[in-house]
C-alpha positions in Angstrom: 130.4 95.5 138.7 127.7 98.3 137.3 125.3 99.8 139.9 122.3 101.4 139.5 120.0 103.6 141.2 116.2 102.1 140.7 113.5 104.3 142.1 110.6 102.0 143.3 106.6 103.5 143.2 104.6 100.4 144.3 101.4 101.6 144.1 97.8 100.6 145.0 95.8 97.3 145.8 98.0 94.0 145.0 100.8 96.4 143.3 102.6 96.2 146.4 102.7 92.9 147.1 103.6 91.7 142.9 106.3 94.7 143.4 108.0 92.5 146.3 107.7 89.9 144.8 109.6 90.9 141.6 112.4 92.2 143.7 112.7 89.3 145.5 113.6 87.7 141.9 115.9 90.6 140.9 118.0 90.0 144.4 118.1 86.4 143.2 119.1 86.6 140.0 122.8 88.7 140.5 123.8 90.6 137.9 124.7 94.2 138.8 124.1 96.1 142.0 120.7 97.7 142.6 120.1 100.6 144.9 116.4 100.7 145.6 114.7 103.4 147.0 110.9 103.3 147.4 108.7 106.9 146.6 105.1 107.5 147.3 102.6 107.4 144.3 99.3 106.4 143.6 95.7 106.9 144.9 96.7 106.5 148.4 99.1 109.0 148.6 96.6 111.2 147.7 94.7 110.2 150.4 97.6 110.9 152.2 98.8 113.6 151.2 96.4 115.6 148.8 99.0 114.7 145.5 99.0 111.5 143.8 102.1 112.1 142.3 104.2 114.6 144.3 106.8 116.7 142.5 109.7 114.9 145.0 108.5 111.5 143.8 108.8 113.0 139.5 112.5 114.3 140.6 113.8 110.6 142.4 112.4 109.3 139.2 114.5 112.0 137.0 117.5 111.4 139.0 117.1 107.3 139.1 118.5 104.9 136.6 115.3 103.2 136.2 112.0 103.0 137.6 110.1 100.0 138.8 106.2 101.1 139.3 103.3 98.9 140.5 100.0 99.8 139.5 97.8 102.9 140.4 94.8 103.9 141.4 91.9 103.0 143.0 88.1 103.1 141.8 86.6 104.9 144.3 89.3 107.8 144.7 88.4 110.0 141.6 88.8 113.3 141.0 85.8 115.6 140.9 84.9 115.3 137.3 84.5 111.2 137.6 87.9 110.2 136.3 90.1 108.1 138.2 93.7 109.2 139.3 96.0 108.0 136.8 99.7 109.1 137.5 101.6 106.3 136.0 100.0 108.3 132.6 100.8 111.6 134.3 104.6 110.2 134.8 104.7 109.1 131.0 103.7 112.5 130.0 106.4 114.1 132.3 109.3 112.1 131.6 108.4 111.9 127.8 108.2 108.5 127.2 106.7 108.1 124.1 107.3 104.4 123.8 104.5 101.6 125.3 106.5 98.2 124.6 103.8 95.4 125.4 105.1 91.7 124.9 102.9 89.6 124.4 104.9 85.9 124.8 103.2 82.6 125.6 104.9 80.8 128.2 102.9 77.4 128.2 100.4 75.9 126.3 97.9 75.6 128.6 97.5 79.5 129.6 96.4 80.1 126.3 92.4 79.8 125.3 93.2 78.7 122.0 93.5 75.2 120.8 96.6 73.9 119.1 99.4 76.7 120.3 102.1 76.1 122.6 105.3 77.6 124.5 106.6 80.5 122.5 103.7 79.4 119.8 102.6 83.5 120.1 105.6 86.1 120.2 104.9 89.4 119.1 105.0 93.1 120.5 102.5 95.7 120.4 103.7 99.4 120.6 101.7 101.9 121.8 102.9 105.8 121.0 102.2 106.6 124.9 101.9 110.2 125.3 99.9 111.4 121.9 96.5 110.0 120.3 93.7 110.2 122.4 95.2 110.5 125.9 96.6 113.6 125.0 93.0 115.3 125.7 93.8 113.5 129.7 93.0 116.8 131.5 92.0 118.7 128.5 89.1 117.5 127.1 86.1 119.8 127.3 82.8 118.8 129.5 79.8 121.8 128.4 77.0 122.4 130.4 76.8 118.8 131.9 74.9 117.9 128.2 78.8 117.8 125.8 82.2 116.2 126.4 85.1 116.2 124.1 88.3 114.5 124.1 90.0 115.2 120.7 92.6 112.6 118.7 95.9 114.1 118.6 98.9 112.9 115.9 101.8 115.1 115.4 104.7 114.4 113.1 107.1 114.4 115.3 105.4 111.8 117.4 104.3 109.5 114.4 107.7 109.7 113.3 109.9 108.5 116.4 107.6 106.1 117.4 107.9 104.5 113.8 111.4 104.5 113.6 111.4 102.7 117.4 109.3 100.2 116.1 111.9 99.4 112.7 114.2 99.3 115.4 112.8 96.8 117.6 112.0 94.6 114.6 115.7 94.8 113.8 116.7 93.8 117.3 114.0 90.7 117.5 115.6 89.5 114.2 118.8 89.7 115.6 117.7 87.6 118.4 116.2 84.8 116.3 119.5 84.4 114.1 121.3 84.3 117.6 118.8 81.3 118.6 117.1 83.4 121.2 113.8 83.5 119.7 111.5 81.6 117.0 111.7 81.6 113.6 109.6 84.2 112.0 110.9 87.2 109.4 110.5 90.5 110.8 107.9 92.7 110.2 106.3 95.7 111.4 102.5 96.4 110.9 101.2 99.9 111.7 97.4 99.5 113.7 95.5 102.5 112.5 91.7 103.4 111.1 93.1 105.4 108.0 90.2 104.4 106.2 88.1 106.7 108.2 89.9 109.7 110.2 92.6 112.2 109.2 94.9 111.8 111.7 95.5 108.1 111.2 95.3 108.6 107.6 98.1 111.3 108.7 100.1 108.9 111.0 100.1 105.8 108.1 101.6 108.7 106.3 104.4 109.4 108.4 105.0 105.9 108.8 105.3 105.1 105.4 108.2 107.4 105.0 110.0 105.7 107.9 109.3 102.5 106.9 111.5 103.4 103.4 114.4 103.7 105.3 114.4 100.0 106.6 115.0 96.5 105.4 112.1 95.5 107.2 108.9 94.2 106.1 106.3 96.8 106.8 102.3 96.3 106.1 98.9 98.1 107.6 95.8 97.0 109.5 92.6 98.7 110.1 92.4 98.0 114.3 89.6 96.3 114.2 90.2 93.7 111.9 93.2 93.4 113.9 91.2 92.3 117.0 89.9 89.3 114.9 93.5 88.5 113.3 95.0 88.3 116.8 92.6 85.8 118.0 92.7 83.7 114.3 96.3 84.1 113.6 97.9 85.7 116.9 101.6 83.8 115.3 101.8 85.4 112.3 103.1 89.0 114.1 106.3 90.7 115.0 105.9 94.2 116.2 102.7 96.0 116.1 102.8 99.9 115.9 99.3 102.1 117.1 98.3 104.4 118.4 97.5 105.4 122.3 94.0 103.9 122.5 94.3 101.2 120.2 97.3 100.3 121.9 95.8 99.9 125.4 92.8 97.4 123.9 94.5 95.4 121.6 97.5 94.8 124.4 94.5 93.8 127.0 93.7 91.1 124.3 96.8 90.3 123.7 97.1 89.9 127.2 94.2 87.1 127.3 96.0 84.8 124.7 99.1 84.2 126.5 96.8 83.8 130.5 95.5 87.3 131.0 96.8 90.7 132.5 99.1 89.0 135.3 101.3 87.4 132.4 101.7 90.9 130.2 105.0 92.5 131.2 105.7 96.2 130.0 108.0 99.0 129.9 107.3 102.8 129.3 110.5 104.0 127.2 111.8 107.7 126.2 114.9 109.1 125.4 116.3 110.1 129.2 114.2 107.6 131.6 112.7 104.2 131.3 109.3 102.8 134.0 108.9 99.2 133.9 105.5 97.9 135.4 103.1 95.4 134.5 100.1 96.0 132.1 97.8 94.9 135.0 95.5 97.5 137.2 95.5 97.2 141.2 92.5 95.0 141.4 91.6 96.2 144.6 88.8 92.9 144.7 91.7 90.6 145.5 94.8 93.3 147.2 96.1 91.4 150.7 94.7 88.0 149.5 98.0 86.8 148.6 96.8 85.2 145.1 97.8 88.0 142.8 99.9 86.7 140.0 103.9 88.4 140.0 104.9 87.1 136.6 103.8 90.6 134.9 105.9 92.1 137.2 109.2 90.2 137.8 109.3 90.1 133.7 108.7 93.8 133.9 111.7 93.6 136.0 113.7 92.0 133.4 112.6 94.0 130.9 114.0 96.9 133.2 117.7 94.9 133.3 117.4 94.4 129.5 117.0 97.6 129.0 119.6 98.7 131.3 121.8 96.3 129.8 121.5 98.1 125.9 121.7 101.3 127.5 125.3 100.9 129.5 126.3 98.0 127.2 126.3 95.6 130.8 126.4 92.4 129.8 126.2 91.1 133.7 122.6 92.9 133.3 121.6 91.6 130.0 122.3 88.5 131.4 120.5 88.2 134.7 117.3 89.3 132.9 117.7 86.4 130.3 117.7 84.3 133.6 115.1 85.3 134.8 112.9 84.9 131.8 114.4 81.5 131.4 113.3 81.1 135.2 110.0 81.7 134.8 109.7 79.5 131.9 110.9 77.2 133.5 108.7 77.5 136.8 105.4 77.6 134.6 105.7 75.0 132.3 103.8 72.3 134.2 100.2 72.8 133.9 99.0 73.5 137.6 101.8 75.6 138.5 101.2 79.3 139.2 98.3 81.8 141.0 94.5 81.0 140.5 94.4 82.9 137.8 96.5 80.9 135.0 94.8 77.4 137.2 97.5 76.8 139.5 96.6 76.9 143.3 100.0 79.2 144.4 100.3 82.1 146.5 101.7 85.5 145.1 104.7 84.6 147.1 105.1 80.9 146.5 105.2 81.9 142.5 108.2 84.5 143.4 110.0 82.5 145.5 109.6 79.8 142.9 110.9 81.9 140.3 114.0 83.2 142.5 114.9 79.7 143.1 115.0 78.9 139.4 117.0 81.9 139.1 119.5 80.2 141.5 119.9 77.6 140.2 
């Protein structure tokens, strides 16, 4: 049996306690060994130790197999020019991991604030290009005399160009999965997310695109971002895999996010070449932290996600596996209406839901 070395940042606010709960499910759910070891990251480190994101904490990540990372940050520890501290961005910058993969799957019905849709009804992936577009001015952007602040759109080639070709890619895989009965019908199709209508660089970036997009037997179309927000709330089944950049990719995932029960339901994984962070798409909501009511679904999929990926990378079919378990095992646990945290109108705690899940896994 594989083993594998998972480095394990659990964060700020209710990260910690989502975090435990999605290695609870992990433990449960067998597949191969995993050697966790936890590292200190986050807002409160800082407070700790002056760093939120000490260099020993970026090396265990380096060295680790995969990394499992609760949310960060907390609003009133900012740095002195306002902004918050941020080093799960910092960590994708680092470790180069260019690829934001956001599902966005509906579990049950009644989590969803549209009428008529149901389990698996809205299936689709948004990919974000994670270290380019606007957050590439994080730290750079220019502030002038307290009276002008800049933060400047940045598209490269290289960038437009690798996170195109992961997005054919992905399609490819999803289409695989539907002629393997894993997955709903739909054909595959990548859209690219832009405003080339209006700026250079996305005009650039559809570009770029367009020149993967030639290489692959994959339906490929365009749409301006914001009549994208309006076609994901009129249509949200007509997509496969969404391309976009940064910024467009953090708002239309939050939305995304709200069709399928909000943030505590959106899974996601931070992907490059050499290292992988799974974590959900949810912040540390400091409001609710030690109430026990957080909802652990956005992390134990992340968690999946993280075997899955493990899985393609080491061809492991024992991890492949245990993640499809566990997704099964949460589709099972949530498809009676009731059942889950306050947030999706169920009346569980954060640990009744993961202990719920694990159980499924069981059995």
């Amino acid at each position: 049996m594989a083993a594998y070395d998972i480095a394990v940042l659990p964060g700020d606010g209710i990260a910690p306690e989502v975090v435990a709960e999605a290695r609870r499910v992990l433990d449960a759910a067998g597949g191969p060994e995993l050697r966790y070891a936890e590292h200190p990251c986050g807002a409160g480190c800082y407070l700790d130790q002056g760093d939120p994101l000490p260099e020993s904490t970026v090396e265990a990540c380096r060295r680790a197999d995969a990394v499992l990372l609760g949310a960060m940050g907390l609003p009133d520890v900012r740095w002195p020019d306002g902004t918050e501290m941020r080093p799960q961005i910092d960590l994708r910058i680092l470790l180069d991991l260019y690829a934001g993969v956001r599902p966005i799957y509906l579990h049950a019905g009644h989590h969803c604030p549209l009428k008529g849709y149901g389990a698996g009804d809205i299936d689709f992936v948004i990919l974000r290009e994670n270290v380019e577009g606007l957050f590439a001015s994080m730290n750079g952007g220019v502030r002038l005399r307290e009276e002008t602040a800049v933060d400047t759109m940045v598209i490269t080639r290289t960038g437009s160009e690798r996170i195109s070709r992961y997005a054919f890619g992905l399609a490819l895989q999803r289409r695989a999965e539907r002629l393997e009965g894993r997955r709903g019908e739909r054909s595959a199709q990548v859209t690219l997310v832009d405003k080339a209508n209006v700026f250079r660089s996305m005009a650039f970036f559809r570009q770029v695109f367009d020149e993967v997009a030639a290489g692959f037997d994959v339906d490929a179309g365009h749409a301006y971002v914001d009549a994208m927000a309006l076609y994901l709330v009129r249509q949200p089944q007509s997509w496969d895999v969404m391309v976009t950049e940064n910024m467009y990719g953090d708002i239309l995932s939050d939305l995304g996010a709200g069709l399928v029960g909000g943030l505590g339901m959106a899974p996601s994984g931070d992907i490059g070449e050499e290292a992988a962070v799974f974590q959900p798409s949810h912040g540390t909501a400091p409001d609710i932290a030690g109430q026990g009511i957080a909802n652990p679904v956005a992390a134990i999929l992340s968690a999946a996600m993280m075997l899955r990926w493990l899985g393609d990378r080491h061809d492991d079919e024992e991890a492949r596996s245990a993640a499809a378990r566990i997704d099964a095992a949460v589709a099972e646990v949530l498809s009676e209406e009731g059942t889950g945290t306050p947030d999706i109108g169920g009346a569980m705690t954060t640990a009744e839901l993961g202990k719920a899940v694990a159980r499924a896994v069981e059995t």
